[in-house]
PALORO-225072 format. One line per field, with one value per residue: residue number from 1; residue in three letters; chain; x, y, z of N, C-alpha, C, CB in turn. Coordinates in steps of 0.1 Angstrom, whole numbers. Glycine has a CB too. Layout:
# PALORO-225072
num = c(NUM_...)
residu = c(ALA_...)
chaine = c(A_...)
n.px = c(X_...)
n.py = c(Y_...)
n.pz = c(Z_...)
ca.px = c(X_...)
ca.py = c(Y_...)
ca.pz = c(Z_...)
c.px = c(X_...)
c.py = c(Y_...)
c.pz = c(Z_...)
cb.px = c(X_...)
cb.py = c(Y_...)
cb.pz = c(Z_...)
***
This chain:
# PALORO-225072
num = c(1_2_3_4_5_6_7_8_9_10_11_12_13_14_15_16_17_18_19_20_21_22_23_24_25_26_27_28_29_30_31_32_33_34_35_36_37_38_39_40_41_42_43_44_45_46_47_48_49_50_51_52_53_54_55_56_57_58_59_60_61_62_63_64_65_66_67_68_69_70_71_72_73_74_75_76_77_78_79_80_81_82_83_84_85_86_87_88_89_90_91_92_93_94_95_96_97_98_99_100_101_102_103_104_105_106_107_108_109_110_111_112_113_114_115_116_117_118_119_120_121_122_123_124_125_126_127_128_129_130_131_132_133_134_135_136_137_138_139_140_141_142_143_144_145_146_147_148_149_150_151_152_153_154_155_156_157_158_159_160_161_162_163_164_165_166_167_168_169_170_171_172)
residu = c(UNK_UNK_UNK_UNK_UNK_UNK_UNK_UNK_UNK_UNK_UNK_UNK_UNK_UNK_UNK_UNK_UNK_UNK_UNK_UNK_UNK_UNK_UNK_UNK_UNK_UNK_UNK_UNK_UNK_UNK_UNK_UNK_UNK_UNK_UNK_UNK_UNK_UNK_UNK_UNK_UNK_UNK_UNK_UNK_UNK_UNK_UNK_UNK_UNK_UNK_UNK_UNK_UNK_UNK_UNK_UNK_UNK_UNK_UNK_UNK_UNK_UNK_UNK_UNK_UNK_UNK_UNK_UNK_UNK_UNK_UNK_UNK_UNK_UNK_UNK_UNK_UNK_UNK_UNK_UNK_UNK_UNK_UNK_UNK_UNK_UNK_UNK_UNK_UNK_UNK_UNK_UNK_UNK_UNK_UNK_UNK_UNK_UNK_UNK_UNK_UNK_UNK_UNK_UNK_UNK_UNK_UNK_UNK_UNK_UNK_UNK_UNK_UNK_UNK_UNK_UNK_UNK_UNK_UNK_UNK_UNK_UNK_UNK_UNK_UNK_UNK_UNK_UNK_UNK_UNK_UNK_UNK_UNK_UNK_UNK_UNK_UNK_UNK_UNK_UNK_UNK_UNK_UNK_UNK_UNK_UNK_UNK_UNK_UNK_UNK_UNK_UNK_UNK_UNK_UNK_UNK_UNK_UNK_UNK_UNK_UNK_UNK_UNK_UNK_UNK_UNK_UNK_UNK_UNK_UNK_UNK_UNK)
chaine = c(A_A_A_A_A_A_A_A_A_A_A_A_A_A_A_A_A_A_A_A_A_A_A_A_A_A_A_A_A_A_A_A_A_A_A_A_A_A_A_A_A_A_A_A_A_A_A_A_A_A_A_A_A_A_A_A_A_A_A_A_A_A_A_A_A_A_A_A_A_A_A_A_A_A_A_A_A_A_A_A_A_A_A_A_A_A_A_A_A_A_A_A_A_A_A_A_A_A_A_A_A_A_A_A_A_A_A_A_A_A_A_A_A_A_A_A_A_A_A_A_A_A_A_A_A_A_A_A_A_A_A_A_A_A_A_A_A_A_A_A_A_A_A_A_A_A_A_A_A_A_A_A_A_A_A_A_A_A_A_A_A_A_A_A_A_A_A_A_A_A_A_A)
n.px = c(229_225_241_226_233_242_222_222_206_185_197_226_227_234_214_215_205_188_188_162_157_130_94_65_39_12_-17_-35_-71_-92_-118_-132_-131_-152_-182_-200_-188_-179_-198_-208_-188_-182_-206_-199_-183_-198_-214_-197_-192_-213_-225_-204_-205_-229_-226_-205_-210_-200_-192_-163_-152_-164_-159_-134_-129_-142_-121_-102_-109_-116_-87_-73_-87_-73_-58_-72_-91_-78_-55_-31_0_19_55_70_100_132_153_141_110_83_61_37_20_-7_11_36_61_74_108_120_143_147_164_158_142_126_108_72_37_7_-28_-61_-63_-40_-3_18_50_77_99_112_124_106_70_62_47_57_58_35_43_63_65_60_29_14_-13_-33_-47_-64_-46_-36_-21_2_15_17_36_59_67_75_101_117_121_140_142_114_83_55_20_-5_-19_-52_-74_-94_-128_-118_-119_-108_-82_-77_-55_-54_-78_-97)
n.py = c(107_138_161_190_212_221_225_247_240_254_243_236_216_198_192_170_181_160_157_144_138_134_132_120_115_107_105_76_64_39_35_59_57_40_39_26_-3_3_3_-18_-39_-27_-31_-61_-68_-58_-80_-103_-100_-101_-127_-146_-136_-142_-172_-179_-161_-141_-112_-101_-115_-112_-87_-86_-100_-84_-64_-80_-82_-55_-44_-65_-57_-32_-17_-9_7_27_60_53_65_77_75_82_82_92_77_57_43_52_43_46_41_38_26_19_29_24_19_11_3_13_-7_-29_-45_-63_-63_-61_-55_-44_-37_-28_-15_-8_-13_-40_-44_-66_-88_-105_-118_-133_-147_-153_-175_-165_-139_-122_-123_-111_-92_-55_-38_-13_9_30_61_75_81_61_65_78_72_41_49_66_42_22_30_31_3_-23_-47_-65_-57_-65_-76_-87_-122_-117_-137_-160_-152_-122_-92_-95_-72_-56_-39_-18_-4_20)
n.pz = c(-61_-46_-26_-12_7_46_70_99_133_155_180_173_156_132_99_69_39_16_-19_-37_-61_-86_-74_-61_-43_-26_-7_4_12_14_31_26_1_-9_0_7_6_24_49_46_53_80_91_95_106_135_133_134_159_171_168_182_206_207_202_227_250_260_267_262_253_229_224_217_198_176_177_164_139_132_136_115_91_90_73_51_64_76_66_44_34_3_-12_-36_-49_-64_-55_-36_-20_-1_25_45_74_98_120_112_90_61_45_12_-10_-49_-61_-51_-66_-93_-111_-124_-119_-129_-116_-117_-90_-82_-80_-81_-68_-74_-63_-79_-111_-125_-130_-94_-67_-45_-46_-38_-5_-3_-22_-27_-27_-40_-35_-59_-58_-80_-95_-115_-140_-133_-118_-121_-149_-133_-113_-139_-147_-129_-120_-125_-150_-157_-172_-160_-174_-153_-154_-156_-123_-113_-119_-122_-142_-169_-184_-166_-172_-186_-181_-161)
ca.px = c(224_232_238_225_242_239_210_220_194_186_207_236_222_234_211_219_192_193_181_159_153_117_93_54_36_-2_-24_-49_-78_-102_-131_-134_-134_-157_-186_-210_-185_-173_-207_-211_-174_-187_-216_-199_-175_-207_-222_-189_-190_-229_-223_-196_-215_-245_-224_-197_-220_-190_-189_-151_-148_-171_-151_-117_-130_-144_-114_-94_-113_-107_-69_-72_-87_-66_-54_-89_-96_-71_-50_-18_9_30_62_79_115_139_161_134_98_87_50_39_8_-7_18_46_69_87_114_124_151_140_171_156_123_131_96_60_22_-6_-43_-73_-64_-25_9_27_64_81_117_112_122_93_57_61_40_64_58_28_44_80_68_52_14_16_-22_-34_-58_-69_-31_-28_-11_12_18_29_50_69_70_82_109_128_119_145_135_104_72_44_9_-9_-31_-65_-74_-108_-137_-113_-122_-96_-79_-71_-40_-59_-88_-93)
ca.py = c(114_150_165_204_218_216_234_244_242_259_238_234_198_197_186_175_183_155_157_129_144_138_126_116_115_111_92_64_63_31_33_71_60_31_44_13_-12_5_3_-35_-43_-23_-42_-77_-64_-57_-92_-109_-95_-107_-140_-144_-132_-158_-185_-180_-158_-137_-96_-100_-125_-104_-76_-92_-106_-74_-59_-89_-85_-46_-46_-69_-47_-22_-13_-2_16_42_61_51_81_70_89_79_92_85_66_50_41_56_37_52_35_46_23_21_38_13_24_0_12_3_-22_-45_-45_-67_-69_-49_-60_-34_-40_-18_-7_-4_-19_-49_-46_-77_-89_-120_-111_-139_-146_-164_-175_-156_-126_-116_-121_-107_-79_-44_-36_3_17_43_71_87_86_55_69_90_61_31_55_65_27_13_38_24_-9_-31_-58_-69_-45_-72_-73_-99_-129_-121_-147_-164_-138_-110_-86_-94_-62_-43_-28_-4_1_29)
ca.pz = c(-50_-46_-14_-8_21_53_78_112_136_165_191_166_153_120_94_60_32_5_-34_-40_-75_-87_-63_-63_-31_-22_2_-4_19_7_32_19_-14_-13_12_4_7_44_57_46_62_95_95_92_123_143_130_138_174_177_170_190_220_214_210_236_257_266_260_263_235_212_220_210_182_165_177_156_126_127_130_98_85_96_59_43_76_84_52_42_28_-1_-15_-45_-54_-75_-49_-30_-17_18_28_59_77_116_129_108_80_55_33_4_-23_-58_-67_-47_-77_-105_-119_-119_-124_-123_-120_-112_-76_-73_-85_-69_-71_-70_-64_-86_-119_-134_-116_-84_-56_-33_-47_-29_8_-8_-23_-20_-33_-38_-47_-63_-52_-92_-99_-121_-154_-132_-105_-134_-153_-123_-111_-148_-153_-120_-118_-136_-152_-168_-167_-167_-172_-147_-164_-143_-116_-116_-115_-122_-155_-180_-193_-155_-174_-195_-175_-150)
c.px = c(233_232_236_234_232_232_218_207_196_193_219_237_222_223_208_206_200_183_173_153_137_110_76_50_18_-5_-37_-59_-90_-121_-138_-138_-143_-167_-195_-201_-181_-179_-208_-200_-174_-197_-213_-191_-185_-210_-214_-191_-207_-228_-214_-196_-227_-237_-214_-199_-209_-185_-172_-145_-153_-164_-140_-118_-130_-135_-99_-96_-109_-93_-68_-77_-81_-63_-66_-95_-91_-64_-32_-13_15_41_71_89_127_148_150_118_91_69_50_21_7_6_32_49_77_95_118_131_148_148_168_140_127_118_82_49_9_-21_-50_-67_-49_-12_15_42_71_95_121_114_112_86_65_49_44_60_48_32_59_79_59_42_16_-3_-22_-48_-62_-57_-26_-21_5_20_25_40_63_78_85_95_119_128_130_138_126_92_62_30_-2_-21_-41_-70_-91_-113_-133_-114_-108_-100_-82_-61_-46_-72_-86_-104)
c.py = c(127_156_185_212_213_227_233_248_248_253_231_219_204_187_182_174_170_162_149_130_141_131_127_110_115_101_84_61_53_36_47_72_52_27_30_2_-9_6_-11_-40_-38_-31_-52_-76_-67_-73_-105_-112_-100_-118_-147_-143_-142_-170_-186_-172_-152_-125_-96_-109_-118_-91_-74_-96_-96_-62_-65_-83_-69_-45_-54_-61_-28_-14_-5_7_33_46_54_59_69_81_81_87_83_73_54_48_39_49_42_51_45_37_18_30_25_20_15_10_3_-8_-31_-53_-51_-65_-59_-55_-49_-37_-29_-7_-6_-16_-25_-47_-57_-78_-98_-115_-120_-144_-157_-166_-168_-139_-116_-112_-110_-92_-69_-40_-18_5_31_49_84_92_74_59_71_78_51_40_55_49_22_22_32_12_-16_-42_-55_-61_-56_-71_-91_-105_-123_-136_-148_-155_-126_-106_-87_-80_-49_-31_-20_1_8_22)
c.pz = c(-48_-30_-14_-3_33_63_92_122_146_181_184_159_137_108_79_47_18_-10_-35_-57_-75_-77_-64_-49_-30_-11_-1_11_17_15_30_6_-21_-2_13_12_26_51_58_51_76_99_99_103_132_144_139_158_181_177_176_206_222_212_220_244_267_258_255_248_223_212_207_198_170_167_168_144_122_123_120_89_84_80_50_55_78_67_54_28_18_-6_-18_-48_-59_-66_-38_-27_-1_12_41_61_93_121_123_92_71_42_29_-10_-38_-65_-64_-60_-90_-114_-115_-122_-118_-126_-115_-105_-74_-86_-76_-75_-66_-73_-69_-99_-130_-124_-104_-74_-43_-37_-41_-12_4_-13_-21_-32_-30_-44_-48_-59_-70_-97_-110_-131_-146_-120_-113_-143_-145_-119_-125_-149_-142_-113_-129_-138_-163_-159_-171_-164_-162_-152_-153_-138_-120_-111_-118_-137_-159_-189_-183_-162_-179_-190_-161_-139)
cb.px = c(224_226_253_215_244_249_190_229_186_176_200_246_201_246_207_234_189_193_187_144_162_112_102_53_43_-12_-28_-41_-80_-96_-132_-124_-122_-148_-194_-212_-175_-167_-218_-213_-159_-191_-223_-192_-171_-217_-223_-176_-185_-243_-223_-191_-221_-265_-221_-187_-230_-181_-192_-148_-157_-192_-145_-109_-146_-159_-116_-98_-130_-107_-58_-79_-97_-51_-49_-105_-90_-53_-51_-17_25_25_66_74_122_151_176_139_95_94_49_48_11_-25_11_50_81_79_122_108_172_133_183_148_114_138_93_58_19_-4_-50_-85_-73_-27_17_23_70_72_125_98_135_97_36_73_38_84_59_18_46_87_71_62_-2_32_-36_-31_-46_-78_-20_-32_-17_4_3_17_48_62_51_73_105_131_105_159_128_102_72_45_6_-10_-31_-80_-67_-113_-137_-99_-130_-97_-88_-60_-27_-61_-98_-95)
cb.py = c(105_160_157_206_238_207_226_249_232_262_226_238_189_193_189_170_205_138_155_121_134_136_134_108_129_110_97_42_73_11_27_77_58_22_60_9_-15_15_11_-42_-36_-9_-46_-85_-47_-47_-94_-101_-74_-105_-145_-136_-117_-161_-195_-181_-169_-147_-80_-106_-143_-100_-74_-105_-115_-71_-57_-104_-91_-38_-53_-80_-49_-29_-28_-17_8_38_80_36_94_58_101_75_102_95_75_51_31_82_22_72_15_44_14_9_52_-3_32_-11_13_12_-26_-45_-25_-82_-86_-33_-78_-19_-53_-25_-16_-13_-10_-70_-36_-86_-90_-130_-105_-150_-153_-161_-187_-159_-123_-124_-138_-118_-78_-30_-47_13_15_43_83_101_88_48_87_109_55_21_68_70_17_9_55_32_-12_-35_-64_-88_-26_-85_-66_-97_-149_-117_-146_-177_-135_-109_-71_-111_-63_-50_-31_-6_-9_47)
cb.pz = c(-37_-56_-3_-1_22_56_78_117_138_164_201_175_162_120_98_57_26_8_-44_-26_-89_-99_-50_-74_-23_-35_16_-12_22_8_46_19_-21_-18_13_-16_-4_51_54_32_56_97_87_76_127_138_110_131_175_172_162_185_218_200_201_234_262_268_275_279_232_210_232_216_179_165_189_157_123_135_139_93_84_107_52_40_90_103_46_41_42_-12_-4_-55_-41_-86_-40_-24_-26_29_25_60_79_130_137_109_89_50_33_1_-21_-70_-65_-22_-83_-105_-114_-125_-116_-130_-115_-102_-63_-48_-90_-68_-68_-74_-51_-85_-123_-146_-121_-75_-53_-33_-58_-30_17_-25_-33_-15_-23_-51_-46_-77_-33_-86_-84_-124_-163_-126_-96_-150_-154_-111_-116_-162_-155_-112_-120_-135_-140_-171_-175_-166_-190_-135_-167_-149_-99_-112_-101_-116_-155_-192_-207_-142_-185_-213_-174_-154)
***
């Protein structure tokens, strides 16, 4: 880590500029990118919030409800920023920012839609709650490169689960 110099600001608030050497940044917007599926997931909201209303015959419950099922889906809804650099991995949602430095990443698995980084350095069942799902927005080549180069460990390729097209890794 290199340090620049340092910026004064206009009320003498020192600020110091770091290096973060290279650095890969975009945002992933899914219900932008997958207009079909965000009409049939608005729908099932709506649907949620009607039945809900005829059987507990209470606006207030079907509110809450299809105000539940949004915030789950909170993630496919709104975008989420990402911003890779050599010393870390900034994730920046509407309601939070998370920074994670990559020592904590022993391990990698990429399919279709994104890269899990995991802190296990062989599969676990923890590694879904443990670790961080980065996707990609038309950036995979340039998104696993980056990943595998500062990931220690093992760079693996994940068996597909039932239903899932065997041979994510090399398909776009």
């Amino acid at each position: 880590m290199t340090h620049d110099k340092n910026i004064t600001g206009p009320h003498e608030t020192t600020v110091e500029v770091i290096d973060e050497g290279e650095t890969l940044a975009w945002t992933c917007h899914p219900v932008k990118r997958r207009p079909l599926v965000s009409a049939a997931v608005s729908v099932l909201i709506l649907v949620v919030g009607a039945a809900v209303l005829q059987i507990m015959q209470s606006g207030l419950f079907a509110l809450f409800s299809m105000v539940v099922v949004f915030a789950a889906l909170a993630k496919f809804y709104w975008p989420t920023s990402y911003r890779l650099t050599d010393r870390q991995i900034t994730v920046k949602t509407t309601t939070q920012t998370l920074h994670k430095e990559w020592k904590i990443y022993r391990s990698c698995y990429a399919d279709k839609n994104g890269v899990l980084l995991s802190p296990y350095a062989e599969p676990s069942r923890l590694e879904n709650f443990r670790g961080l799902y980065i996707m990609f927005n038309d950036n995979r080549d340039e998104v696993i490169a980056f990943v595998k180069t500062r990931v220690g460990g093992k760079h693996l390729q994940r068996e597909p689960a039932a239903g899932e097209i065997k041979g994510n890794e090399t398909s776009s």
